[in-house]
N, C-alpha and C positions, 0 to 999 in steps of 0.2 A: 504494500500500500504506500507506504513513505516513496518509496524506488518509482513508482508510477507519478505519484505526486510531484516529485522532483523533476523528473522528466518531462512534464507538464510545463512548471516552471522556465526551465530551461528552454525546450521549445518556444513557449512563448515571449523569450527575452525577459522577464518580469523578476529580474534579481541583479543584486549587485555579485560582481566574480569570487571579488574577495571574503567578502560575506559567505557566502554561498562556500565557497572552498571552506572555509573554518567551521559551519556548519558540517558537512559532510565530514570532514578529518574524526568529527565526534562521534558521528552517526556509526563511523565505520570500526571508532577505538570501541563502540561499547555493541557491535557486532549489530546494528541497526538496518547497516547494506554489510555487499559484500567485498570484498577485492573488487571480483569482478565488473562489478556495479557501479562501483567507485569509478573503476579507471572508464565503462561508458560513459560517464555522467560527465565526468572532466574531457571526455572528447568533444560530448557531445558542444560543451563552450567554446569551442574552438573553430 
């Protein structure tokens, strides 16, 4: 749900990078996403 949600977000431009990268760092320390999730999530900002 979060991993969709975020993608969401991202798609639609609606977050700042930095922000959003230091959120996700958390998400992933406290196993929220995954690795894998993590690193689409940071492509997809690119």
């Amino acid at each position: 749900m979060l991993y969709k949600n975020l993608v969401k977000m991202i798609t639609r431009g609606s977050y700042d990078k930095e922000d959003l990268l230091r959120k996700m760092d958390i998400y992933l320390l406290n196993n929220r996403i995954t690795q894998e999730q993590y690193t689409e999530l940071v492509a997809l900002m690119a």
